[in-house]
C-alpha positions as CSV (number, residue, x, y, z in Angstrom):
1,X,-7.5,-1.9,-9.7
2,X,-8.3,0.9,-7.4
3,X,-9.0,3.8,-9.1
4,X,-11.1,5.8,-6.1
5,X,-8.7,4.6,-3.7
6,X,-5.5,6.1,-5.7
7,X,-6.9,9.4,-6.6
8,X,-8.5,10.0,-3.1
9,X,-4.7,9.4,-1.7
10,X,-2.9,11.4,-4.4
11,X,-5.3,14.2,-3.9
12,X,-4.8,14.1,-0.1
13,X,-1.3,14.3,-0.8
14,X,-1.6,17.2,-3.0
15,X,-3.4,19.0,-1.1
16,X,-1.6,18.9,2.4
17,X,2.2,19.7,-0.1
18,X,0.1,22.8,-1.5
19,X,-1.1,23.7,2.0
20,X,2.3,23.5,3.6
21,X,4.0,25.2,0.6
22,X,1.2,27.9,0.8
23,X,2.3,28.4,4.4
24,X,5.9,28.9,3.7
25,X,5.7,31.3,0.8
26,X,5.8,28.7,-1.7
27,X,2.7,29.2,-3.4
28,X,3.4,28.4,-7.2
29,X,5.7,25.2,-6.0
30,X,2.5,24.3,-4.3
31,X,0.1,24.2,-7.2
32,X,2.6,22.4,-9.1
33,X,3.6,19.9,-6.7
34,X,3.2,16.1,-7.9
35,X,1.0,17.3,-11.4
36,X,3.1,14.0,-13.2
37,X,0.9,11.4,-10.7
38,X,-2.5,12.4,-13.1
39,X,-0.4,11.4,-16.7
40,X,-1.6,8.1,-17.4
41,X,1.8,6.3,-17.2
42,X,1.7,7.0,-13.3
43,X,-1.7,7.4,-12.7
44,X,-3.0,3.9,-14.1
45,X,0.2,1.9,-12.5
46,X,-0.8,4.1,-9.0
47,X,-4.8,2.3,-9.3
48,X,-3.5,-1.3,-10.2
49,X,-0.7,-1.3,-7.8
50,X,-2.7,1.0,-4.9
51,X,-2.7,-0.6,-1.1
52,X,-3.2,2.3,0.7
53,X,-0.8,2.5,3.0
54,X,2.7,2.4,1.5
55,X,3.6,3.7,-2.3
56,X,2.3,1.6,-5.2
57,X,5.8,2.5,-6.9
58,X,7.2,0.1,-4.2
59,X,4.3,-3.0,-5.4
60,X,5.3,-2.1,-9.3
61,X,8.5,-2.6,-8.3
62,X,8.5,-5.5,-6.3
63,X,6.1,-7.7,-9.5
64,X,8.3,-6.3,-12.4
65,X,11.9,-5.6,-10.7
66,X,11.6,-1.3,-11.2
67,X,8.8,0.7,-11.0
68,X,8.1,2.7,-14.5
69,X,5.7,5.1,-12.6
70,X,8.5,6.4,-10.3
71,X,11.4,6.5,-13.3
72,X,8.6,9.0,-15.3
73,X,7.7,10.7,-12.1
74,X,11.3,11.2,-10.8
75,X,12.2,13.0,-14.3
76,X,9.2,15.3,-14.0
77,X,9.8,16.4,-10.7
78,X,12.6,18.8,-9.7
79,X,11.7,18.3,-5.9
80,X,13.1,14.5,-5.9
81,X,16.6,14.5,-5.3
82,X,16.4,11.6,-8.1
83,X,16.6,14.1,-10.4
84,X,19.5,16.3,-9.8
85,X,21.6,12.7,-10.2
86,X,24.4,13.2,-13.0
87,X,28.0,12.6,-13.8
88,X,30.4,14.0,-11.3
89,X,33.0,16.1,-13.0
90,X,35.8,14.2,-12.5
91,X,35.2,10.3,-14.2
92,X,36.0,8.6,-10.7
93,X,33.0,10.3,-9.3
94,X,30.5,8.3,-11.1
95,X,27.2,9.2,-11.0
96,X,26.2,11.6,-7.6
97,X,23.9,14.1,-6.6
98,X,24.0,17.7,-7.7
99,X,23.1,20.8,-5.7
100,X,19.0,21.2,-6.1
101,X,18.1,24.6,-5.6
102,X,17.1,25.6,-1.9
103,X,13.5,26.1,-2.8
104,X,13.5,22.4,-4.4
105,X,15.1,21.4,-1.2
106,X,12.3,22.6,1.3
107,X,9.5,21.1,-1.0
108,X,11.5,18.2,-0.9
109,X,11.0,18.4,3.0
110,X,7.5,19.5,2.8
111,X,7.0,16.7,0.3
112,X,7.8,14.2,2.9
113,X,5.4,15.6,5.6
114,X,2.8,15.1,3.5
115,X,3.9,11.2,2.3
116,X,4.2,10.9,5.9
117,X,1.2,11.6,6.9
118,X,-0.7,10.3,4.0
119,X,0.8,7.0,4.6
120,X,0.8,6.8,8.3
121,X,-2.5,8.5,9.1
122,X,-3.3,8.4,13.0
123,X,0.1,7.0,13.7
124,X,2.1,9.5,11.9
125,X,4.5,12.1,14.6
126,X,6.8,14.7,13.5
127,X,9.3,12.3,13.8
128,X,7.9,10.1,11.1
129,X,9.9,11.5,8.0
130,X,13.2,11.7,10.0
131,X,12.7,7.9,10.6
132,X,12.0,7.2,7.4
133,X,14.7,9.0,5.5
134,X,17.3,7.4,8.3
135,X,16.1,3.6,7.0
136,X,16.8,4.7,3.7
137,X,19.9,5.2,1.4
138,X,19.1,8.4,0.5
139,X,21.4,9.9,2.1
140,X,24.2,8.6,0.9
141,X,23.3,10.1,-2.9
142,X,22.5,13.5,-1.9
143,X,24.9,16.6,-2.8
144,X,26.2,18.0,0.8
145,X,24.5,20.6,0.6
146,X,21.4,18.9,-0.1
147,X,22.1,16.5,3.0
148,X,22.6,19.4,5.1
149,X,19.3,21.6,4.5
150,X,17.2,18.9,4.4
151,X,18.7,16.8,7.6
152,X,18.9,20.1,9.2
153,X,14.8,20.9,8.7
154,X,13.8,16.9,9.4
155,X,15.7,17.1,12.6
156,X,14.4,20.8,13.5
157,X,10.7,18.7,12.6
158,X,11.3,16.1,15.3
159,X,12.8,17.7,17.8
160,X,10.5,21.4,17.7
161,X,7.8,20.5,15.6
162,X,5.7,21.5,12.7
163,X,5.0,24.9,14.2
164,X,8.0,25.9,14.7
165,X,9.6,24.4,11.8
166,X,7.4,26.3,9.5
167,X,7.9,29.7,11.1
168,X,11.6,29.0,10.1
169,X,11.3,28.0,7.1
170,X,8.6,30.9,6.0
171,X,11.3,33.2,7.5
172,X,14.4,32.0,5.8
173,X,11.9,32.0,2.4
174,X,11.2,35.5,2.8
175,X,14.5,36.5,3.2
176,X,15.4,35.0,0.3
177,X,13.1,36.7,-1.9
178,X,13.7,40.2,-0.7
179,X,17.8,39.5,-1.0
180,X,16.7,38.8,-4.9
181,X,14.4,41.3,-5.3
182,X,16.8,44.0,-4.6
């Protein structure tokens, strides 16, 4: 049981997602971000599984075969494409992803910077979460829409960086919120 350990990395995590989303115009998505990982049915599994340098969602679910943290986190959290899963329309769609909302989208993206970095410390580049979201499945569950934006912004990341990837992303945020403020 790690109790320093997991609140020093879920803090460090919270912070650089609030940064970021404080840098893009997403202020209250920032001070919101992640508030679920401080309940005690994700912040006690977080200290007994914590290692440090990978999720301790992935040790809970490796001992008990799902990870009861990540299903109470996932349902909290509208920036997981894990919730925006529901019956397709049409019965031979089966369960798929629904469109999240742009802004859930880009913390989403911002969300993964942060992991990122968390995770990989000194080794982590800008084409960390890009790698990491190619080894996965996600992909595969996401709405197209979804897919698009947030391929779209991981590729942007690798290729240009965080810099500039930022700058387009605070532009396209502000745009957005002057079209509905009118």
């Amino acid at each position: 049981m790690n109790v320093w350990g997991h609140f020093c990395t879920i803090n460090r995590h919270k912070f650089l997602v609030m940064k970021y989303c404080f840098r893009v115009g997403l202020y209250r998505q920032g001070l919101l971000h992640d508030l679920s990982k401080y309940s005690p049915c994700e912040f006690l599994v977080g200290c007994r599984y914590f290692q440090g340098n990978r999720s301790p969602n992935n040790a809970e679910r490796e001992d008990k075969g799902c990870s009861t943290a990540w299903l109470h986190h996932k349902g909290r959290n509208k920036h997981h494409y894990e919730y925006w899963m529901d019956y397709g329309l049409r019965p031979e769609d089966g369960i798929c992803g629904m469109r999240m909302p742009d802004r859930y989208i880009f913390e989403m993206f911002l969300d993964r910077i942060a992991a990122s970095k968390t995770y990989k410390k000194e080794s982590y580049t800008d084409r960390c979460p890009l790698e990491y979201y190619e080894k996965g499945c996600s992909a595969r569950f996401l709405h197209p829409h979804t897919k698009k934006v947030l391929e779209k912004l991981l590729r942007m990341l690798a290729e240009e960086g965080e810099e500039k990837t930022f700058s387009y992303l605070k532009r396209v945020i502000k745009k957005r919120k002057r079209e509905h403020s009118l």
